[in-house]
C-alpha positions as CSV (number, residue, x, y, z in Angstrom):
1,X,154.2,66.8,-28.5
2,X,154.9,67.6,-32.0
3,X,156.2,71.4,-32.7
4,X,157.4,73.6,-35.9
5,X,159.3,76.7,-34.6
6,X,159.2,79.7,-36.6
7,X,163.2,80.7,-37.6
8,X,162.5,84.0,-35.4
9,X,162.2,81.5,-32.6
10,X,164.9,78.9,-33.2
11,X,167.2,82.1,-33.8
12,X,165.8,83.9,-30.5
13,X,166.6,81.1,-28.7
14,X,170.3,80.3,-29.6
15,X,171.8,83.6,-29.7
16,X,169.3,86.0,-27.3
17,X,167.6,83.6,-24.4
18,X,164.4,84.3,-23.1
19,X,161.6,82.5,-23.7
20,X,162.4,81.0,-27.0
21,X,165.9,79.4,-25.1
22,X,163.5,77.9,-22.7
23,X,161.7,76.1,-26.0
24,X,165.1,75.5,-27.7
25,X,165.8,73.9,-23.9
26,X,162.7,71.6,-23.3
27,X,163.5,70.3,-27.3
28,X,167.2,69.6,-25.9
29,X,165.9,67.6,-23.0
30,X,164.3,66.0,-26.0
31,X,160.7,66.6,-24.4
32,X,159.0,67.9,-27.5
33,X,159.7,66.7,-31.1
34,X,160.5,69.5,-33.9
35,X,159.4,68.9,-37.3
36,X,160.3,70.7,-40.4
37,X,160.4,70.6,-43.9
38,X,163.9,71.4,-46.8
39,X,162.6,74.7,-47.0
40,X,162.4,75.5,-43.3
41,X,166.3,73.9,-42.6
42,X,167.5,75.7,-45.6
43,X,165.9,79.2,-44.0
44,X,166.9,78.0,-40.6
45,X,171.1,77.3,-42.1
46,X,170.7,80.7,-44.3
47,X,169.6,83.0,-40.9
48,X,172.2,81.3,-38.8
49,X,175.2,81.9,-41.2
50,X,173.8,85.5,-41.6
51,X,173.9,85.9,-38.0
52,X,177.2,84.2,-36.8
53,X,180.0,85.7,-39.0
54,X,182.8,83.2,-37.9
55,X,180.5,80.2,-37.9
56,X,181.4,78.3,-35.0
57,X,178.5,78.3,-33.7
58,X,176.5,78.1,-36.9
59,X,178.2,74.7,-38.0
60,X,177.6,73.4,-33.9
61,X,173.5,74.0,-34.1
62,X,173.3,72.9,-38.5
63,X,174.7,69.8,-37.2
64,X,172.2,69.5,-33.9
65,X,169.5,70.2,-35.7
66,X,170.0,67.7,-38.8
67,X,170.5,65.3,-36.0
68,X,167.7,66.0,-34.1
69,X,164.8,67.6,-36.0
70,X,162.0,65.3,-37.5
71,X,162.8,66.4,-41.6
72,X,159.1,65.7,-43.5
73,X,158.0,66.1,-46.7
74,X,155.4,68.7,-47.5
75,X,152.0,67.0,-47.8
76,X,149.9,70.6,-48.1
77,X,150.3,73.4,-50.2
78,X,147.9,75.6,-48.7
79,X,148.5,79.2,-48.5
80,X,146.8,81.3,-45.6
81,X,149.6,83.4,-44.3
82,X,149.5,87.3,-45.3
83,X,153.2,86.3,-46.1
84,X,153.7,84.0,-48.6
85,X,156.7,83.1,-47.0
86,X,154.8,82.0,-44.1
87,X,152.7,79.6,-45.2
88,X,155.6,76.9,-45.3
89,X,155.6,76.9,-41.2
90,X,151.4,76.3,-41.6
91,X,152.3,73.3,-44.5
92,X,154.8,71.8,-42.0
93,X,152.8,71.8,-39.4
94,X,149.8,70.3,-41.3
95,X,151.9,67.6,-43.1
96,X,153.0,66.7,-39.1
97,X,149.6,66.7,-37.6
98,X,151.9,69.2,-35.4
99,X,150.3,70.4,-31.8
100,X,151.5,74.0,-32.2
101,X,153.1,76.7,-34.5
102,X,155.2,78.6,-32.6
103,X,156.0,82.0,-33.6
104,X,156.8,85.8,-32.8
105,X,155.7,87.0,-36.4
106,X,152.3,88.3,-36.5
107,X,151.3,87.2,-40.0
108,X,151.3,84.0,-38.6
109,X,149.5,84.4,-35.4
110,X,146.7,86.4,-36.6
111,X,145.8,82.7,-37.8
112,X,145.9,81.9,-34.5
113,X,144.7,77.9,-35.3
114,X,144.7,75.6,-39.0
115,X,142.4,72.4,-38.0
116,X,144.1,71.2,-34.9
117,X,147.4,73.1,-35.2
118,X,147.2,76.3,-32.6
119,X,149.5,79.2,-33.2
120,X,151.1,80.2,-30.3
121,X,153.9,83.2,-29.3
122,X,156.5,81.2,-27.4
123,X,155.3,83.1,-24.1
124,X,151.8,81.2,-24.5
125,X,153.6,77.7,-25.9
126,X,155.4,77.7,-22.6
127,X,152.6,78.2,-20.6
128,X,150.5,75.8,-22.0
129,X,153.5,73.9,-21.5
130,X,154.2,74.0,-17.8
131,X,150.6,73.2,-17.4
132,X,150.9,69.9,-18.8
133,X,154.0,68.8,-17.0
């Protein structure tokens, strides 16, 4: 199942739990592939630097998730979001013929679907989730 996780969500997951852990989990069982683009890595790097001061665990997950994420190239430039910004999760995700969007922000899931990509809070990914295991 192909993926792009909003940077709320990667960052929910590795430093607060909840739901989004159990995402970042299933992804380290390596039972969902995560796409992303340059742009989305380099937000992903900036927000985790920002967040973790003495970088330990910064440099741990950059270096798990250049090792493990499936880096694409932008093939759309569409822009749909409210927030410009947005639109380079919905580009990823169309480039990657991704599954699901997943994502706290509501700019994002007002959209709620773009062709066969669904946008999903990671309380409704994981559902849809357990139902397919």
């Amino acid at each position: 199942m192909k993926i792009v996780l909003d940077t709320n969500v990667l960052i929910s997951g590795i430093f607060w739990g909840g739901k989004p852990y159990t995402i970042i989990e299933i992804w380290l069982n390596h039972r969902i592939q995560l796409f992303a683009t340059k742009k989305i890595i380099k937000e992903y790097f900036v927000v985790l630097d920002r967040i973790d001061k003495s970088r330990k665990s910064a440099k741990k997950w950059q270096k798990y998730i250049l090792e493990n994420i499936h880096i694409i190239n932008e093939k759309s430039f569409i822009k749909l979001s409210r927030d410009p910004k947005d639109d380079k999760f919905v580009n990823c995700a169309i480039s990657a013929n991704a599954t699901y969007i997943v994502s706290g922000d509501n700019d994002l899931l007002e959209l709620k679907e773009i062709g066969k990509t669904k946008i999903l809070t990671p309380s409704a990914f994981i559902k849809v989730y357990e139902k397919m295991i």
